[in-house]
Each structure stands twice: as C-alpha cells, then as structure tokens.
VOMAR-13747 format. One record per residue (C-alpha): residue number from 1; residue in one letter; x, y, z. Coordinates in Angstrom, 3 decimals, decimal comma, always signed. Layout:
BEGIN
k  r  east  north  up
NUM  A  X  Y  Z
...
This chain:
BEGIN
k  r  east  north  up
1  X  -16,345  -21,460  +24,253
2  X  -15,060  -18,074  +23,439
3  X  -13,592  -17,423  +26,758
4  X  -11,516  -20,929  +26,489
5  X  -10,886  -20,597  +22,227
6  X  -9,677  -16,738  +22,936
7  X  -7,963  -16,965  +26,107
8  X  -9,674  -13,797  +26,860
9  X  -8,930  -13,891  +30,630
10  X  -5,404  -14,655  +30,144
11  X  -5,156  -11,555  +27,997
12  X  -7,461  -9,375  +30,266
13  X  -9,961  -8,506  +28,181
14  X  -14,033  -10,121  +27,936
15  X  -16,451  -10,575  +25,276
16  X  -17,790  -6,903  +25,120
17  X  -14,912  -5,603  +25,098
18  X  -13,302  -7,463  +22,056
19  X  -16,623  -6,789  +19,974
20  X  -16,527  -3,063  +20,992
21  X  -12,888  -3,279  +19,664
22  X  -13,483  -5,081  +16,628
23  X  -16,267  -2,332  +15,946
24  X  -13,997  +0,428  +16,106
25  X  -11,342  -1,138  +13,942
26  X  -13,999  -1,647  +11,345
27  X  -15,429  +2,085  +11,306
28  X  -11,399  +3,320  +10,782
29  X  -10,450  +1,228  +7,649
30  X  -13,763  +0,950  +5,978
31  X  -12,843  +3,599  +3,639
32  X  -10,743  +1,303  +2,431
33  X  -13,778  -0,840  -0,057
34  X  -14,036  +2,682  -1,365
35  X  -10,479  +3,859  -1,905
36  X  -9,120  +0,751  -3,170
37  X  -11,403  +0,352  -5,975
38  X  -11,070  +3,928  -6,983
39  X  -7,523  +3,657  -6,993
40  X  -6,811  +0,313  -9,034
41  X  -9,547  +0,792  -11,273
42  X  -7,590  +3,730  -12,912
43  X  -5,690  +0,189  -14,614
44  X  -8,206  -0,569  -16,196
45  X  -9,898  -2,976  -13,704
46  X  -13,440  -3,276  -12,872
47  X  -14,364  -1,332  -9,828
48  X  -16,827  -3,192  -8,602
49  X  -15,114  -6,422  -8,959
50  X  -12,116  -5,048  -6,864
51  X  -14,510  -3,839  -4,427
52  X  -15,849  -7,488  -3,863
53  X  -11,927  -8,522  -4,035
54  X  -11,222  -5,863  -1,615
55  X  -13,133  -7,326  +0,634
56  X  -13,232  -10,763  +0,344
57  X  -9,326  -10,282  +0,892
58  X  -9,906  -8,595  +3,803
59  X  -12,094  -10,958  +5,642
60  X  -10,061  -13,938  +4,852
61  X  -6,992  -12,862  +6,099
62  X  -8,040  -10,901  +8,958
63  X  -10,074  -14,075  +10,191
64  X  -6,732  -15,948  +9,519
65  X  -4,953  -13,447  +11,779
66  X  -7,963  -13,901  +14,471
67  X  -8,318  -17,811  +14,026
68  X  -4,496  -19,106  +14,078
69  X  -2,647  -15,979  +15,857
70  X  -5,110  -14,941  +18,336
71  X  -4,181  -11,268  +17,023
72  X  -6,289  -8,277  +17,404
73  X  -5,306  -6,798  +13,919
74  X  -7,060  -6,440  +10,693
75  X  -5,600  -7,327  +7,629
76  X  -6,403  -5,537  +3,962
77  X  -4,995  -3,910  +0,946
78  X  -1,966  -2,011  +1,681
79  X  -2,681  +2,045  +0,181
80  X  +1,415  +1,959  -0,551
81  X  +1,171  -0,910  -2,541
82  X  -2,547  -0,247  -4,408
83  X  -0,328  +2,718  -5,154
84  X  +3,032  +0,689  -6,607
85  X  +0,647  -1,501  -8,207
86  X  -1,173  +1,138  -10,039
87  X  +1,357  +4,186  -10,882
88  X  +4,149  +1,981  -11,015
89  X  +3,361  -1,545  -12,120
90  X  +1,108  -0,363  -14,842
91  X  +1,445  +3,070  -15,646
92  X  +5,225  +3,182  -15,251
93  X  +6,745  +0,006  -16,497
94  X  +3,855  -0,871  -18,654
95  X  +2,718  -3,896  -17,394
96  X  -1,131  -4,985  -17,834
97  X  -3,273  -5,345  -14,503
98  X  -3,437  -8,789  -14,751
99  X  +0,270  -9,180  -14,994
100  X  +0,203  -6,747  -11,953
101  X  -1,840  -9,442  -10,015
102  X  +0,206  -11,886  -10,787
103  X  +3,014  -10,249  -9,344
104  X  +1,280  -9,599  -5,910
105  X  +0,760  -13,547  -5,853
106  X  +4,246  -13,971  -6,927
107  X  +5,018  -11,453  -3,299
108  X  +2,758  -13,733  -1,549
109  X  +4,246  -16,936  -2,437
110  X  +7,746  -15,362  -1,949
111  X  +6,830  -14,086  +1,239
112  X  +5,571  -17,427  +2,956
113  X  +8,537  -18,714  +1,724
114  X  +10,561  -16,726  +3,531
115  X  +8,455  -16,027  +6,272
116  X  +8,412  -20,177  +6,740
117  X  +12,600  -20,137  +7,175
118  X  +15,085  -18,751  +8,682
119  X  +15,863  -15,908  +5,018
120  X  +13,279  -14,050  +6,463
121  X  +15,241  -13,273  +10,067
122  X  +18,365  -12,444  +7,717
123  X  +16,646  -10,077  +5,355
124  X  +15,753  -7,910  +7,741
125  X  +19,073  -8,312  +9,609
126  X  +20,444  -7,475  +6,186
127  X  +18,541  -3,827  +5,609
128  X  +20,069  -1,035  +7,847
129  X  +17,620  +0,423  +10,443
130  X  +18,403  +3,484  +8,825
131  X  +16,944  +2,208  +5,303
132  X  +14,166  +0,966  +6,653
133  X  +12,883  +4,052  +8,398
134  X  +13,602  +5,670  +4,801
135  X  +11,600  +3,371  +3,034
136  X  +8,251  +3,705  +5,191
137  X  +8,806  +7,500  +5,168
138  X  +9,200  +7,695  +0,885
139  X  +6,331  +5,569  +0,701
140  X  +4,381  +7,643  +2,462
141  X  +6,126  +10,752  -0,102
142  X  +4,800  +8,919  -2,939
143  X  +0,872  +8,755  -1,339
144  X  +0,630  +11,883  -0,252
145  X  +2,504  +13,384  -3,946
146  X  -0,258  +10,797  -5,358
147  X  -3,205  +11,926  -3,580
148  X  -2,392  +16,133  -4,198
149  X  -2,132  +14,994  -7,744
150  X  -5,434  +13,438  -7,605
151  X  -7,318  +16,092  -5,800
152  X  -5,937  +18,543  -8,770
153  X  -4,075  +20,516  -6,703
154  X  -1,040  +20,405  -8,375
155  X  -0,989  +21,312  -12,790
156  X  +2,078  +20,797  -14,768
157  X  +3,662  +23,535  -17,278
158  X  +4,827  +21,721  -20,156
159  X  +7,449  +23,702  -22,292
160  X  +7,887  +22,693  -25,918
161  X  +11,544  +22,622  -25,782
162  X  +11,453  +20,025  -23,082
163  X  +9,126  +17,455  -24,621
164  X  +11,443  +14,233  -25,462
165  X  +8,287  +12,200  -26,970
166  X  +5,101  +12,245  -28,479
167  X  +3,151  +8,884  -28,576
168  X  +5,598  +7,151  -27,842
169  X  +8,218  +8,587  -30,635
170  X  +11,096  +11,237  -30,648
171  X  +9,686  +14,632  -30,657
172  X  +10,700  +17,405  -33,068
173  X  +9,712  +20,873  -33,167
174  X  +6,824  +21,304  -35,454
175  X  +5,506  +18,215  -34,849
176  X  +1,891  +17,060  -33,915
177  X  -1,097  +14,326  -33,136
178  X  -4,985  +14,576  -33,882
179  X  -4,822  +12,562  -29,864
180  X  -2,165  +12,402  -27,362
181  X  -1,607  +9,200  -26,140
182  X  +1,289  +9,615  -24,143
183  X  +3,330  +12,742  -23,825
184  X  +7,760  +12,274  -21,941
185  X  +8,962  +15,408  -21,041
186  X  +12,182  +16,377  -19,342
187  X  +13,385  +18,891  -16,891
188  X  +11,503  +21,830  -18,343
189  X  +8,343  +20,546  -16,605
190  X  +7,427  +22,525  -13,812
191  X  +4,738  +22,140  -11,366
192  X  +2,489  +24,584  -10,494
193  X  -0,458  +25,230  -7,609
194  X  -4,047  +24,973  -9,180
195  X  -5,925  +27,565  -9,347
196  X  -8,806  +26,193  -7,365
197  X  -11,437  +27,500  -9,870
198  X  -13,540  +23,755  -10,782
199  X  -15,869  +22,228  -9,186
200  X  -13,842  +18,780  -9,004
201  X  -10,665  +20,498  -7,007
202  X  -12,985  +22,653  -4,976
203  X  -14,455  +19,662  -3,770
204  X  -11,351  +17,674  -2,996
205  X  -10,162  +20,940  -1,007
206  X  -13,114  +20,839  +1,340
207  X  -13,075  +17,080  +1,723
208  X  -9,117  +17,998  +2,636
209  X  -10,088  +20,278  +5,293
210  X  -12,900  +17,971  +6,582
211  X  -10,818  +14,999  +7,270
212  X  -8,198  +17,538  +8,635
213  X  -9,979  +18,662  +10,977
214  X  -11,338  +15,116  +12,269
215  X  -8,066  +14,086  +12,687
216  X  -6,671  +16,805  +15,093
217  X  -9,682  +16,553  +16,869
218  X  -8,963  +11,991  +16,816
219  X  -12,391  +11,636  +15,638
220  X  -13,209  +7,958  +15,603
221  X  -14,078  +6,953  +11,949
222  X  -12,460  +10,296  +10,425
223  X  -11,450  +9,025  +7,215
224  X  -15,301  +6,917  +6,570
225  X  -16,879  +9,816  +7,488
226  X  -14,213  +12,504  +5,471
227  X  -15,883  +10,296  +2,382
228  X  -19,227  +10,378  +3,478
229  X  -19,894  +13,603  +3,918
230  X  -17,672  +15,200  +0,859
231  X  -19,579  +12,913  -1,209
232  X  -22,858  +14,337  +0,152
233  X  -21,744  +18,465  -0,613
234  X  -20,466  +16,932  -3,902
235  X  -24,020  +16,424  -5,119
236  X  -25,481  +20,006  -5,244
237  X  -22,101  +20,880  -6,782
238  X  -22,711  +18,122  -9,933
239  X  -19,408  +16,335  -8,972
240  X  -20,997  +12,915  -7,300
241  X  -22,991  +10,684  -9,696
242  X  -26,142  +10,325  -8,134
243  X  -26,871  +7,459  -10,608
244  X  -27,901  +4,641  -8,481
245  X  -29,298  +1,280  -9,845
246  X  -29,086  -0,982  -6,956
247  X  -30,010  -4,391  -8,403
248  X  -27,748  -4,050  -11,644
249  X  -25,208  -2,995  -9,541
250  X  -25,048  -6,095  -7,319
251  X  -25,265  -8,274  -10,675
252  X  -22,375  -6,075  -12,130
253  X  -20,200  -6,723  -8,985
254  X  -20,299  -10,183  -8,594
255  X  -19,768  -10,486  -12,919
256  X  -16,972  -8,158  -12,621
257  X  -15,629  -10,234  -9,995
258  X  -15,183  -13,114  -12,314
259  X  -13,068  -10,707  -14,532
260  X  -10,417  -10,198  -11,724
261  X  -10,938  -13,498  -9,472
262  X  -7,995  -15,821  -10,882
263  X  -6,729  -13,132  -13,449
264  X  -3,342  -13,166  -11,815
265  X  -2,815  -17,266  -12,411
266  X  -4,341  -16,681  -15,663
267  X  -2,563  -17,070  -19,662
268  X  -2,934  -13,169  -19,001
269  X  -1,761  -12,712  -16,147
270  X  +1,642  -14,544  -13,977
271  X  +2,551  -16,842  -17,141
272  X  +3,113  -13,467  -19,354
273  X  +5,653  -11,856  -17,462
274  X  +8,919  -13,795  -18,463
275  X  +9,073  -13,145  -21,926
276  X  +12,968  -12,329  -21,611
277  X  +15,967  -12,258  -19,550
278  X  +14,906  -8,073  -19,368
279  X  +11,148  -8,597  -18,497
280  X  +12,222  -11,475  -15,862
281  X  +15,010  -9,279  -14,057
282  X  +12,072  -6,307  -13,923
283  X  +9,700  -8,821  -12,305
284  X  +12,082  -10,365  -9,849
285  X  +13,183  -6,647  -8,431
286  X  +9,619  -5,512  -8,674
287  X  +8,438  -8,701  -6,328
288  X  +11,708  -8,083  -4,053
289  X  +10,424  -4,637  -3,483
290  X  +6,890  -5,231  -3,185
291  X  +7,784  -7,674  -0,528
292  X  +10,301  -5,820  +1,492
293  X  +7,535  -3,063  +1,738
294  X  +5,277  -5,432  +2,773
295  X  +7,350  -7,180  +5,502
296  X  +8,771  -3,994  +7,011
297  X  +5,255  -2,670  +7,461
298  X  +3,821  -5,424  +8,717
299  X  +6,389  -5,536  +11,495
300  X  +6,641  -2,063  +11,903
301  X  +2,859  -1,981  +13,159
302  X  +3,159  -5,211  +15,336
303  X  +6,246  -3,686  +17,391
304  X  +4,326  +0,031  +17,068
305  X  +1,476  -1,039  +18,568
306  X  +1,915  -4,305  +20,289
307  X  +4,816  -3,850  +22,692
308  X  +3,762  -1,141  +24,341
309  X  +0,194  -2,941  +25,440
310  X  +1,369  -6,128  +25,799
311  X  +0,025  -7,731  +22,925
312  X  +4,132  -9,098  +22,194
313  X  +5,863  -9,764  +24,263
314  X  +9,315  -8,939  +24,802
315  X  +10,142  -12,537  +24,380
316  X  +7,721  -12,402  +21,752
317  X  +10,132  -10,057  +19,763
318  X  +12,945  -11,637  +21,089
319  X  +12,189  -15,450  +19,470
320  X  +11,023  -13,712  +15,743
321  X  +14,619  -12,052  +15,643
322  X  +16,417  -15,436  +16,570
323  X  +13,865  -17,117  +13,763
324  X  +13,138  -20,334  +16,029
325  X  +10,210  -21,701  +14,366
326  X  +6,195  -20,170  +15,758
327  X  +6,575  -20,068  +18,873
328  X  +5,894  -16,310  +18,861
329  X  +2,574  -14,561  +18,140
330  X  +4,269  -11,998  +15,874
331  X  +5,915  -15,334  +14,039
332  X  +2,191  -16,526  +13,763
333  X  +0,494  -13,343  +12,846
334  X  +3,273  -12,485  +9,873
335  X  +2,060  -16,181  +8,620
336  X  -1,483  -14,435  +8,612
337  X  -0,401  -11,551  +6,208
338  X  +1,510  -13,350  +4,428
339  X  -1,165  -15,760  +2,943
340  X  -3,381  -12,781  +2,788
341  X  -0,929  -11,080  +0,176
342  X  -0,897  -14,418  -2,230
343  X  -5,030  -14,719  -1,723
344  X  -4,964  -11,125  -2,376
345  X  -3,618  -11,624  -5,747
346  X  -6,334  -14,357  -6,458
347  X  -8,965  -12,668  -5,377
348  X  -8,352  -9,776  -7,881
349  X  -6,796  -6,841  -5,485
350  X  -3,162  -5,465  -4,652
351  X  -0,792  -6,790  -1,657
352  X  -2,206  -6,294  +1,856
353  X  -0,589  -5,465  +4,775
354  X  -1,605  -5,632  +8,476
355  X  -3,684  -1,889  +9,152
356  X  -2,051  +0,827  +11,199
357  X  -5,903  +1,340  +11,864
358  X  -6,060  -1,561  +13,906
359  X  -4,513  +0,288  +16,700
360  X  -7,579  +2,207  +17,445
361  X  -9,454  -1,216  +18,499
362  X  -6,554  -2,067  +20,595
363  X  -7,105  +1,569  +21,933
364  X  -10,280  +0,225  +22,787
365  X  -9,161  -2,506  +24,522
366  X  -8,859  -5,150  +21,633
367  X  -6,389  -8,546  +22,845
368  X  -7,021  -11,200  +21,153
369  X  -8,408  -12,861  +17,719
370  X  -11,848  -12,319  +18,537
371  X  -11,323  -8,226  +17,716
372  X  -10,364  -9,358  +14,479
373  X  -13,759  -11,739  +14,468
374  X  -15,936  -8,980  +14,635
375  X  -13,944  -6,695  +12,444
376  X  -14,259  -9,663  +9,699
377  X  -17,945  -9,941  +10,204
378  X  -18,442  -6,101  +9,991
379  X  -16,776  -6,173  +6,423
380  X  -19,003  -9,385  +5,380
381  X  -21,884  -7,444  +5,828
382  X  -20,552  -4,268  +3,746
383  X  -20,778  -6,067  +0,799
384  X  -23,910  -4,077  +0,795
385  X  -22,672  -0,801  +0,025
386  X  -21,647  -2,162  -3,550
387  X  -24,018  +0,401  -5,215
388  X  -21,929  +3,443  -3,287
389  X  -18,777  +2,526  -5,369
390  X  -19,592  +4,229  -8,638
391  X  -21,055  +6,717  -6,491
392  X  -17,702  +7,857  -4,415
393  X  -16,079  +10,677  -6,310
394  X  -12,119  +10,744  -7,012
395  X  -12,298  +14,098  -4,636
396  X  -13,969  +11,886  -1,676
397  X  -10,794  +10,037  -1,726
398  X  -7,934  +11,981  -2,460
399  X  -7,897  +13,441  +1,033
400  X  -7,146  +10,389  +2,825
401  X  -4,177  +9,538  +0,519
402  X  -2,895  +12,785  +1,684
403  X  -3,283  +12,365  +5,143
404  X  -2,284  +8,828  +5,216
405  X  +1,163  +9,943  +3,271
406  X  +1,353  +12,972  +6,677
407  X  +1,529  +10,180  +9,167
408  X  +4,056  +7,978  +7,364
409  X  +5,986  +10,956  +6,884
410  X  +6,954  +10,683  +10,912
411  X  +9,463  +7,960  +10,210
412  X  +12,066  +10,893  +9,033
413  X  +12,597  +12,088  +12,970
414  X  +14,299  +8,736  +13,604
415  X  +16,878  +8,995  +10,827
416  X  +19,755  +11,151  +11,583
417  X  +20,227  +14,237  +8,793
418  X  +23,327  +15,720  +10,528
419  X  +25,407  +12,626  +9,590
420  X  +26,051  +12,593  +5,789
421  X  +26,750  +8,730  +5,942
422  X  +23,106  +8,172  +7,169
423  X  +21,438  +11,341  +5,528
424  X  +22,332  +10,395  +1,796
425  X  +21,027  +6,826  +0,983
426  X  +17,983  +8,104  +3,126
427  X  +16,986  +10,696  +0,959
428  X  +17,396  +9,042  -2,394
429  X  +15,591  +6,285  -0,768
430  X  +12,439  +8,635  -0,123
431  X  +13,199  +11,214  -2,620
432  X  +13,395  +8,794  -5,455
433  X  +10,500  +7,155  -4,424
434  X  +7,911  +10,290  -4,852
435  X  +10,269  +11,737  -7,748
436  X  +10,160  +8,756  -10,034
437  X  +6,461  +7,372  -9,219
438  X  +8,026  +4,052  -7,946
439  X  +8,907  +2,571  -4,556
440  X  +11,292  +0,152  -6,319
441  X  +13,551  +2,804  -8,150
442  X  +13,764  +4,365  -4,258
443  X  +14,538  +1,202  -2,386
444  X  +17,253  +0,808  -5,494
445  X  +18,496  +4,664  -4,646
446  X  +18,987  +4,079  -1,832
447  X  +20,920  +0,839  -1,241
448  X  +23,459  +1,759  -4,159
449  X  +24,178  +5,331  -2,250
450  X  +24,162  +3,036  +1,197
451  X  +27,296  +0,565  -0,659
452  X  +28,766  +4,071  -2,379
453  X  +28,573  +6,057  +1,040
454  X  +30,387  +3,098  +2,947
455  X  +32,949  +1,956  +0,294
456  X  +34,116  +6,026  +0,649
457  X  +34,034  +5,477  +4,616
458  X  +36,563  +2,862  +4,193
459  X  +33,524  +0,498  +5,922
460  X  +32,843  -2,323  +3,238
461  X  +32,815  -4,666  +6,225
462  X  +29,158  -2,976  +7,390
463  X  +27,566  -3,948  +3,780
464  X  +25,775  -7,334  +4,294
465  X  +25,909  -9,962  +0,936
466  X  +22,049  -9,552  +1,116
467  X  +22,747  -6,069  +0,331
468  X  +25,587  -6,574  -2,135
469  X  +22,932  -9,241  -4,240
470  X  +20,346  -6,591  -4,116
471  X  +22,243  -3,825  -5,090
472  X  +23,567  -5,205  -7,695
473  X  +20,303  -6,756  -8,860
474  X  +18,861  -2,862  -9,371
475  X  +22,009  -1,735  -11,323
476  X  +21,528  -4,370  -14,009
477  X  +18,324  -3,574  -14,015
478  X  +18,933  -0,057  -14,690
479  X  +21,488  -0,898  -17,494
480  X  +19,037  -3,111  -19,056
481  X  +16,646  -0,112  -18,926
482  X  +19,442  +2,147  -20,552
483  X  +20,095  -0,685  -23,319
C-alpha cells in the first residue's frame, strides 16, 4: 500500500529509508516547539498554548505536504517571521498578538489566492533576482541582530541629550518617571559589547560555542541538542527553572491553547485591524511583506534542495514559472505551505514556511511524502515534552537564532557589490531590515532605491507595474507615518 500510495520505486527510495529520513528531519527542527514559544510569548501569548499551536501547525501541514504533494519536506513556523511577528508586528507598530494572528491568516488566505492563479507566477517575475537574494540575506540580519540581543551580548548607552521620549511623551531635560514604560531615543544611542559578567549571558555564550561547534563538525541534531545540553549547565548556574509540575502543566497547555486557538478570527483579533484608512494601508503592506517572505523562501528551499537530487524536476521548475495549473510537484507542494500559513494563524502561531532542515532527511535519502509521514508522527508524539517549555531558558535559545541568521547571511555572495545599480537597493533592503527591527521597512528600502537607482540609469523600462504598485504602496505608508 505504501509502495503503490508513495511511488517509492519510481522515486528510488523504500520504506526504511523514508522513515530513517523522516527521523532525521525530525531531530533537526525539533528545537523549533522550544524556540517558537519562547520567542512569541515575549507578546504576551501563552507559551504553552503556542507550543501546542506550534505543533499542531506543524503536523498538519507537513502531512498536507506528504499526503497531496508526495514531498519529502517538513513544514513549521518560519524563525523570520516568529521574528516579524513579534519585534515588528507587536513591539514596533503596536499591534496586539491577536491582531498579529490575524494578520498571518490574512498571509495565508492571500497566499492561496495567489498561489491558486496565475498573480503568483507574475509576482515573482515582478521582484528582481537581485531583491530577492537581498531580502533572504536581511532577514537573516535581523535574526541573528535579534538573537545577540537576546543572549545579552550586546547593551545600549543611552545619552540624555538623545532621548526624544519618555512614556510615550516629548522629553525635556529635567524630566522623570517613578517606571519607564517606554523610552525613543535617537542617534546618540550607541551599542556596546557586554561585559560577560552574569550568569544569564555567560550561559548564552557557552550555549553559542556549543552549537558552534556542532555545526562545523555537521552534527546531526546540533541545534536540539545545543538546547539540551545548555539547559542542563544552566541548572548548577541558577539560570534554568527546575520547577517542574508535569500534570498542571499538561492542563495549562491545552487551557492556554484555547486562549490562542481562533484568536486571530476573533472580535480581538482580524476584525480590529481596519479601524482607518492609516491602520488598513499598515495591514495591507504588512501582509504583502509577510507573504513575499514567505513565498520566496518557500521556493528558495524547493529549487536549493530539490533540483540538485531530483526531487523537481527540471520540467518541474519549468511548468511553476509558466503557471499552468498543478501539474508540477513544486506547484503542489507551495499549495501545502500555503494552507499551512492560514491554519497557522488559527491554530494560534506565526506564518510557516517549508524548513531548510528538511534537507538533512533528503541527505538521508528522503523522496517522497512518506519522509514527511514520519516526520509528522515524530512531532505528534512530542506533545510530551510540554512540561520542558517553561523549563528552556532564553540563553538555550538565543544561539540558534544566531546561527540560523549565519547561514542566511550566504545569500550576499550572489548579489553583485561592485555594481552600484545592484549594490544600493540591496543594502537598504538588508540593512534596513536589521536597522529598523522590521522586514517590511527593508523590503520598502529597497524597492524605492531599486525605482530611484533605475529612473537615474535612464532604465524606467526594467521597473515592472508590480513594482511601481508596491513601491508606491510603502511611500504612502511612510507619509501616513510622518502625518
């Protein structure tokens, strides 16, 4: 039944191999139930409801991606967007979680919309090549900038003269608070190395070196284990909370995850958001970025990783560019991750994406849907690690956002810094990105120095209308902001 449902000889592979596969792709992203929750909790969500959301995400769209594409690929929350959706959603434009989950079913919706017609084969027409390197390599700026800030390696000096606000009011010299809420300063801030003397960035240092030096050495499982074990040497240094109550915590899990499941369709949640023309033109850009993300690095990984074994074909690649229905597996398994995305937002957790780390079951000889099978069955059952959440500290983590940023960093070598024309809207589209805290403000950067840079050139004819609609989308949107 599996042989015939699979088509395992017809992709080379056998039973063993696809469950050895699926196995190995579990063991590389299962830090994920961990990091996720630690990182969108910081909104204000409950952590072990977004754990249960993390997962229950995962395993639905990665048996989606097994089940109707016959895919080898795993399917989760995407760490660039858990980071848009926390330190820029929420912290940066102010928006509440649940409007935040609203938005990633809003992407979701958007996204099988496109991904169903033929907008989807022009918007990434649309987006130079150029761009779209940019955008995977700022995103991957803004995690690693995220995760040194959340290991503590990084302090900021604060001069007096440079603070603009104080609780949200003008500041003036002489001026004070019993409790600081919120504290806007401008360019006298200045970062600064920490000084590595508390227990907290101590930790987060070893765990850094730790998962450093399972990665060079392509340990299998490097980033689970990275958590594992700097949780473990953060006990005798008082940083992990060894307070374990492992009923309660299974009751508090699936309570909290009544608090977040349906949040995003919610009077809280999607039905909030367009409160004015202002708040709606904030929420269609924020979507339109979210998205693009999304799509870009979904197909970035199919082509990465599936070409080159066979998994696509080049015909395969061929019919998704020419947009002629499903006849194509990367067609079919876009479908997959799109759904995922708009579930993902029901469920209670941020946009997923298909997992880079699904390239080390394909290593292992993963072909078909039945890899992803396994992989969904290995997250089902670690629904029993719920009482580890509140146990994981923030130092555990931090080290894989940092590494994960390293290796997205690799899409610079394919943009081309000795050409000005290319080199500018490139680096405000990463620079901006890390700089400002949001992806969107980059992906704006960067197409409005793209239009600049070729109206100079004399080259108007290269800018696309997708790109003209966009552009001009993000400078209205930054007018509004100035207003």
């Amino acid at each position: 039944m599996l042989e015939h449902f699979f088509e395992l000889s017809e992709n080379h592979t056998t039973v063993r191999t696809e469950v050895t596969a699926g196995l190995t792709t579990f063991v590389a992203m299962a830090y994920i139930i961990f990091l996720n929750p630690a990182v969108l909790s910081m909104t204000g969500m409950p952590s072990q409801g977004v754990f249960l959301a993390t997962i229950l995400t995962i395993i639905t769209g990665t048996l989606i991606t097994g089940l109707f594409a016959n895919l080898p690929y795993a399917i989760g929350p995407s760490i660039g967007m858990q980071a848009m959706f926390t330190y820029t959603i929420v912290f940066g434009l102010g928006f509440t979680w649940q409007q935040a989950l609203g938005m990633v079913f809003l992407v979701g919706l958007v996204d099988v919309i496109i991904t169903l017609t033929k907008l989807r084969s022009a918007i990434v027409k649309a987006i130079p090549i150029s761009l779209k390197h940019a955008i995977a390599a700022g995103i991957g700026m803004f995690i690693a900038y995220i995760g040194l800030k959340n290991a503590g390696f990084i302090n900021f000096i604060v001069g007096g003269e440079s603070i603009l606000s104080l609780n949200n009011r003008p500041f003036q010299a002489g001026q004070g608070a019993k409790a600081i809420d919120t504290l806007i300063a401008g360019g006298g801030t200045t970062p600064s190395l920490a000084t590595f003397s508390s227990a907290p960035v101590l930790l987060a240092l070893i765990g850094f070196i730790i998962i450093v030096i399972l990665v060079i050495k392509k340990v299998r499982g490097a980033y689970l284990i990275t958590v594992l074990i700097t949780t473990m040497i953060g006990i005798p240094m008082g940083v992990t909370n060894m307070h374990i109550d492992v009923h309660n915590s299974f009751v508090t899990t699936f309570h909290d995850f009544g608090t977040v499941f349906g949040a995003a369709l919610g009077k809280d949640g999607l039905w909030s958001m367009f409160t004015s023309p202002k708040q709606i033109l904030v929420v269609i850009l924020t979507v339109f970025s979210m998205g693009l993300s999304g799509l870009f690095d979904a197909i970035g990984t199919f082509i990465g990783t599936g070409l080159t074994t066979g998994i696509f074909s080049k015909q395969d690649q061929k019919e998704f560019e020419e947009a002629k229905g499903f006849k194509s597996k990367m067609d079919r398994g876009l479908v997959a991750d799109t759904f995922a995305t708009m579930l993902a937002g029901v469920y209670g957790t941020s946009n997923t994406t298909t997992f880079i780390e699904s390239a080390s079951g394909i290593n292992a000889g993963g072909r078909t849907g039945l890899t992803s099978v396994i992989v969904a069955v290995g997250f089902l059952l670690s629904i029993i690690a719920a009482p580890l959440v509140g146990v994981i500290p923030s130092a555990a983590t931090a080290p894989i956002l940092i590494i994960v940023g390293i290796s997205m960093m690799n899409e610079f070598k394919a943009i081309d810094w000795n050409d000005l024309e290319v080199a500018i809207p490139a680096f405000f589209t990463s620079a901006f990105m890390a700089l400002s805290y949001s992806i969107s403000y980059g992906i704006a950067a960067g197409f409005i120095f793209y239009i600049i840079v070729k109206l100079a050139k004399k080259k108007a004819y290269e800018i696309t209308p997708v790109l003209w609609i966009i552009a001009v989308l993000f400078l209205l949107n930054f007018i509004s902001l100035a207003i």
